[in-house]
C-alpha positions as CSV (number, residue, x, y, z in Angstrom):
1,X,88.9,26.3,-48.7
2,X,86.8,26.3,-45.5
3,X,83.4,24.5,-46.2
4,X,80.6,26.6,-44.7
5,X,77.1,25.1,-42.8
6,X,74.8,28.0,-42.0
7,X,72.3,26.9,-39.9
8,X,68.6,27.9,-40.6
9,X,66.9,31.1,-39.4
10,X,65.0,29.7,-36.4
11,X,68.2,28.3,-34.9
12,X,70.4,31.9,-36.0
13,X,68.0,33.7,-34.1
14,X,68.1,31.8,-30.8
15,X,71.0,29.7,-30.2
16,X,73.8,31.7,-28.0
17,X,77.1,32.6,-29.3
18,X,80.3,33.0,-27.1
19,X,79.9,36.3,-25.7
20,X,76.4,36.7,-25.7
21,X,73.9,37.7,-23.5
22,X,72.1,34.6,-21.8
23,X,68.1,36.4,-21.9
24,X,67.2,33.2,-19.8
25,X,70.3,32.9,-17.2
26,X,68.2,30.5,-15.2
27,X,67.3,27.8,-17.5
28,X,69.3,24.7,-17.6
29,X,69.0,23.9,-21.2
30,X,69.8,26.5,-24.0
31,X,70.9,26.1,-27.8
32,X,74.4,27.5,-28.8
33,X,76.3,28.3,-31.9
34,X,79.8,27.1,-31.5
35,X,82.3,28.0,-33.4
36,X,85.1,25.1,-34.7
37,X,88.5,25.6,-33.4
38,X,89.3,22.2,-34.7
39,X,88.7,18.9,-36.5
40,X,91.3,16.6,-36.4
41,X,91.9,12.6,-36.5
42,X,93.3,11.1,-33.0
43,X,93.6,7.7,-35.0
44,X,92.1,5.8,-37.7
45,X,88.7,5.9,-36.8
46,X,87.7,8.8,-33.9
47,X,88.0,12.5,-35.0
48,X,87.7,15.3,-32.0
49,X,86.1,19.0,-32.7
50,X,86.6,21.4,-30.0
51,X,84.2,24.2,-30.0
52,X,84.4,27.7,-28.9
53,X,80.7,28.1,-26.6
54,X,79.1,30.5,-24.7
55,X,79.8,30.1,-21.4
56,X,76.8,28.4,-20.1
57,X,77.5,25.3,-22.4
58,X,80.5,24.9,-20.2
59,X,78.2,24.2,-17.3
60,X,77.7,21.2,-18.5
61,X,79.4,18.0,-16.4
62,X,81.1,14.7,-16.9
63,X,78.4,12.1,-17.8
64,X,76.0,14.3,-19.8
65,X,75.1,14.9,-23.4
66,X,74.5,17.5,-25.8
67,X,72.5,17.3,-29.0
68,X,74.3,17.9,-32.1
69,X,72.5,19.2,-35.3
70,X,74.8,17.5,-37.6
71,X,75.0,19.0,-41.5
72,X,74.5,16.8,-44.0
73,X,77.6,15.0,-45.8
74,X,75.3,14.7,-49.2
75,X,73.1,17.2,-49.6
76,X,70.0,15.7,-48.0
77,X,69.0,16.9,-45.0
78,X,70.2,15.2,-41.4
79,X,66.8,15.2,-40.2
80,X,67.5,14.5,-36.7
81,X,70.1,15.6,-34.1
82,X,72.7,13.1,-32.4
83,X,73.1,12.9,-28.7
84,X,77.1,12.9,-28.2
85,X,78.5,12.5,-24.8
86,X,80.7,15.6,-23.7
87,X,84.8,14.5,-23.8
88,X,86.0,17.3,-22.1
89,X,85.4,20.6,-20.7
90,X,88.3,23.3,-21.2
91,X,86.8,26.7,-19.2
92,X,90.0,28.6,-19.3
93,X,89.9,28.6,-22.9
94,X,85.8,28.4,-23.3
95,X,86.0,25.5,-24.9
96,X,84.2,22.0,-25.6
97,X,85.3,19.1,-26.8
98,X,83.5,15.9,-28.3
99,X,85.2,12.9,-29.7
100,X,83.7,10.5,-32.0
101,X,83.6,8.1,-35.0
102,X,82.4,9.5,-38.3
103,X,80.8,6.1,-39.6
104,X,76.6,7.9,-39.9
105,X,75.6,10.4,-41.9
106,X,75.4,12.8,-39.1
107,X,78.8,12.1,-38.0
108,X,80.0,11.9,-41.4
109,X,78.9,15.5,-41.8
110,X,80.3,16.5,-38.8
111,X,83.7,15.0,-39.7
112,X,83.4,17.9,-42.8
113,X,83.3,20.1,-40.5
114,X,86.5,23.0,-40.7
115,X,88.4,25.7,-38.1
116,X,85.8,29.0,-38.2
117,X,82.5,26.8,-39.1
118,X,79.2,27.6,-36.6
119,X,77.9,23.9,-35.1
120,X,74.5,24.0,-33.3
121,X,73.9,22.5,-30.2
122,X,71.7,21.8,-27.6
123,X,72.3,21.0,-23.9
124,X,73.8,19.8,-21.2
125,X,71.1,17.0,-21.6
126,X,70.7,14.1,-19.1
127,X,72.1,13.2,-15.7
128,X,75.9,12.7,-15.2
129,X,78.2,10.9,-13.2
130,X,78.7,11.6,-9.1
131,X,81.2,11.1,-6.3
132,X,79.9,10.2,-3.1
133,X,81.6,12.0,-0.1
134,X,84.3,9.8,1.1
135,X,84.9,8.1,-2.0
136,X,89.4,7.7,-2.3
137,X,89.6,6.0,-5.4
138,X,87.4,4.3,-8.3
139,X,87.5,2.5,-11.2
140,X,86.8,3.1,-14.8
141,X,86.4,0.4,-17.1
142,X,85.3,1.2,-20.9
143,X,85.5,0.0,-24.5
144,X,85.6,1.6,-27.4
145,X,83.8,5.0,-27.9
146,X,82.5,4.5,-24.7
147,X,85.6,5.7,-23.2
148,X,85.0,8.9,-24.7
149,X,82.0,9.2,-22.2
150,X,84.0,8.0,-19.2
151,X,87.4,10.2,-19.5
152,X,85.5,13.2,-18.1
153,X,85.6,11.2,-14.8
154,X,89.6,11.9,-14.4
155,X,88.3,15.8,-14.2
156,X,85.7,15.6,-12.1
157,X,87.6,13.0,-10.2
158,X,91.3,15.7,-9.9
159,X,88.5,18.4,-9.0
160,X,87.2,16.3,-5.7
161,X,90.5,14.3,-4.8
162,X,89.9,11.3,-6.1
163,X,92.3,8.2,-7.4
164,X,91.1,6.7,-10.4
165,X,92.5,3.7,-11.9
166,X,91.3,3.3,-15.5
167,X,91.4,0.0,-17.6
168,X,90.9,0.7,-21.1
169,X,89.7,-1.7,-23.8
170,X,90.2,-2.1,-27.3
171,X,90.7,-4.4,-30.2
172,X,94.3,-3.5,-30.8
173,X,96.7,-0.4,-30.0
174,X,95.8,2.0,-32.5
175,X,92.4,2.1,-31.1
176,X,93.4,2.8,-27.5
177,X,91.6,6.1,-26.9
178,X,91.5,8.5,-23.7
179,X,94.2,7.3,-22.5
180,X,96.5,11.1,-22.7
181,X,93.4,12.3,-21.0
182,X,93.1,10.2,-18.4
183,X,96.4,10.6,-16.8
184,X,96.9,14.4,-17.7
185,X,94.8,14.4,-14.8
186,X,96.7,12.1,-12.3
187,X,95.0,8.9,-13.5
188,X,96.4,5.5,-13.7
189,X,96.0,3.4,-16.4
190,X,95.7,0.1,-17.3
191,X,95.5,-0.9,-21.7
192,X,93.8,-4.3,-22.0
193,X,93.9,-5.0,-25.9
194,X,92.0,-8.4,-28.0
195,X,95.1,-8.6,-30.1
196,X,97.4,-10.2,-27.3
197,X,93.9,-11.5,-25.2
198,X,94.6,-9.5,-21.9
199,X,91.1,-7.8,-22.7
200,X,89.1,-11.1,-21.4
201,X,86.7,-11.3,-18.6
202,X,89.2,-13.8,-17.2
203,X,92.0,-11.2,-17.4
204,X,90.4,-8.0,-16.2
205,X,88.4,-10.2,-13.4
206,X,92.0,-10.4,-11.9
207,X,93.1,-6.6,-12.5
208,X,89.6,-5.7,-10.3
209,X,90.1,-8.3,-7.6
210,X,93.7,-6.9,-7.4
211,X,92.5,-3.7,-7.2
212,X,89.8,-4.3,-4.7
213,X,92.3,-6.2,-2.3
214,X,94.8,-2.9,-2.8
215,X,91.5,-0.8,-0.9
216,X,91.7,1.1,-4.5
217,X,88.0,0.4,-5.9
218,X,85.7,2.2,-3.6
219,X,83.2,2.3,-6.8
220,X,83.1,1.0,-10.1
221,X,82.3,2.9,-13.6
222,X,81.7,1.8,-16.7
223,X,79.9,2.3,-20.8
224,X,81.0,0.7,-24.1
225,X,80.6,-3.3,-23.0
226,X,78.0,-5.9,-21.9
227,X,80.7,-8.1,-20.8
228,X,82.3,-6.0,-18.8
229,X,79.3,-4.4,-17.1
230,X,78.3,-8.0,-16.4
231,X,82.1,-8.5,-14.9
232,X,81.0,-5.0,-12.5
233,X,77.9,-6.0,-11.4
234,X,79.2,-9.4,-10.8
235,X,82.0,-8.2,-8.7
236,X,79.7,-5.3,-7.1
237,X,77.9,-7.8,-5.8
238,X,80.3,-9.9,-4.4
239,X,82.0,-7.0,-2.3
240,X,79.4,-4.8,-2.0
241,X,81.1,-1.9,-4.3
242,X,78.6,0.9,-5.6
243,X,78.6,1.5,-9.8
244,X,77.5,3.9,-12.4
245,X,77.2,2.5,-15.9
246,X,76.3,5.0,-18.6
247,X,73.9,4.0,-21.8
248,X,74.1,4.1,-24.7
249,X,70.7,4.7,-26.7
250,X,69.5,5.6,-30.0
251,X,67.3,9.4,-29.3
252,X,65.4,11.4,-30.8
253,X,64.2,14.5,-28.9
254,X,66.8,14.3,-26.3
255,X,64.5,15.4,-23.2
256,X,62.1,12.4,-22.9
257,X,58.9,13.7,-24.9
258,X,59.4,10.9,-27.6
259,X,59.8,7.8,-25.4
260,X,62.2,6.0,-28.6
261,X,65.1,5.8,-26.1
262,X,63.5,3.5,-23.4
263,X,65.6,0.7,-22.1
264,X,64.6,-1.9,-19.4
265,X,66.0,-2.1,-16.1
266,X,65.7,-4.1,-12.8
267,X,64.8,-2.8,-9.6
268,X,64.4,-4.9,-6.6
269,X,64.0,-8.0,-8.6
270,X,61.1,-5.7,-10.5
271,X,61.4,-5.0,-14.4
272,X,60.9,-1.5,-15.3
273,X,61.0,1.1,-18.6
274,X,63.4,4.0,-18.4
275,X,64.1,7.3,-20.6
276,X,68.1,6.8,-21.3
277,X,68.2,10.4,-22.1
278,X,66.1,12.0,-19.2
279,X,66.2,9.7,-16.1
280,X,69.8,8.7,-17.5
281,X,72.4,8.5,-19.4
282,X,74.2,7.2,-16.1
283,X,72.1,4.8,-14.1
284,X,73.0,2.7,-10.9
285,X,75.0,0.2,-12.4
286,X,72.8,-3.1,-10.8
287,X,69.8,-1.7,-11.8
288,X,71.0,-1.7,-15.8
289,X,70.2,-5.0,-17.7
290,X,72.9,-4.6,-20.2
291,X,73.1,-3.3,-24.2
């Protein structure tokens, strides 16, 4: 029996389904009503929904977010909406994808969440990944969910010719994540894994320098560890390879009014405060001081 979560007046009367007519075609923020084409496990621990949206949700590109207003998995209101970094972007088939762990209340009541249900959302949010003209091949490192927000990078790499080699990290196989993803789009990857130790600095230090000998690391990208965006900015340094890292932050509004997702960073030697959510989530990966 499909559960159903009908979202309040104020949000039926102005979020976009699929098929409707945008009244605003030139903003670059709206709220949508997707509908849930499915809700399914990958593993243990990460579920991915794929949503039916109106088209100018699929705008959106690798890097940013969207603003999820969760229902509640106990009958108390989910007061505030979760920022959730966009997996992947299907526009043949209209669709939008998100992948992550129900462990919160809001993601709890997401996971509850069945084929033909409406899920509100607000977005694309934030400032995404980019490729820099003349740019072969790059690098992804990540950990974790974090992967989920770097496997858009394989599309938007396959759409501007780009190589990407992509290490991913994980506690043990059955947490290995993205990794399908990745290399349905040409990628090559790497599994680095705590279980048999090949995910230490030590160990992936050597993949990089092997790859940055090959001429295959012309930038680095990475989310999900503070080690290993340490091990990038160390090694960025050191041969003078360009980085994007992208943040993780606890939000609130999702646009920068509420200041709750600041995070410090360094420029030229200088300490500064930065929105995660407006001037980020992907920043200049020396500039970031870590998690």
């Amino acid at each position: 029996m499909t559960m159903s979560f009908e979202p309040c007046e104020k949000y039926t009367n102005s979020a976009l389904r699929a098929g409707d007519v945008d009244p605003y075609p030139q903003r670059l923020v709206g709220e949508f009503l997707g509908a849930v084409v499915s809700n399914d496990w990958v593993n243990k621990e990460y579920k991915l929904i794929v949503l039916a949206v109106h088209a100018r949700a699929l705008e959106a590109y690798a890097g940013q977010f969207f603003h999820l207003l969760c229902p509640s998995p106990d009958g108390a209101e989910v007061w505030m909406r979760r920022p959730m970094s966009i997996y992947r972007i299907d526009k043949k088939a209209g669709h939008l994808e998100f992948l992550y762990k129900a462990e919160g209340r809001g993601t709890r009541g997401m996971a509850m969440l069945r084929a033909g249900d409406e899920f509100n959302i607000a977005g694309p949010l934030g400032k995404g990944f980019t490729l820099q003209p003349g740019w072969k091949h790059i690098v992804v490192l990540g950990r974790g969910v974090g992967l989920a927000t770097l496997a858009p990078l394989s599309q938007l790499a396959a759409d501007n010719g780009v190589g990407v080699t992509a290490i991913l990290s994980a506690r043990n196989p059955d947490v290995v994540m993205s990794k399908a993803l990745f290399e349905s789009y040409g990628a090559r990857t790497i599994t680095v894994l705590d279980t048999d130790k090949t995910s230490e600095v030590s160990n992936v230090e050597k993949i990089l320098e092997g790859l940055i000998a090959e001429k295959k690391a012309d930038a680095f990208f990475t989310c999900g560890s503070s080690r290993l965006l340490a091990l990038m900015q160390r090694l960025g340094k050191k041969h003078n390879i360009p980085g994007q890292v992208a943040m993780e932050q606890i939000m609130v509004c999702g646009f920068g009014a509420c200041y709750v997702c600041m995070r410090t960073f360094e420029i030229d030697g200088v300490k500064t405060l930065k929105r995660v959510c407006r001037d980020g989530p992907v920043f200049n990966m020396q500039e970031a001081v870590g998690w």
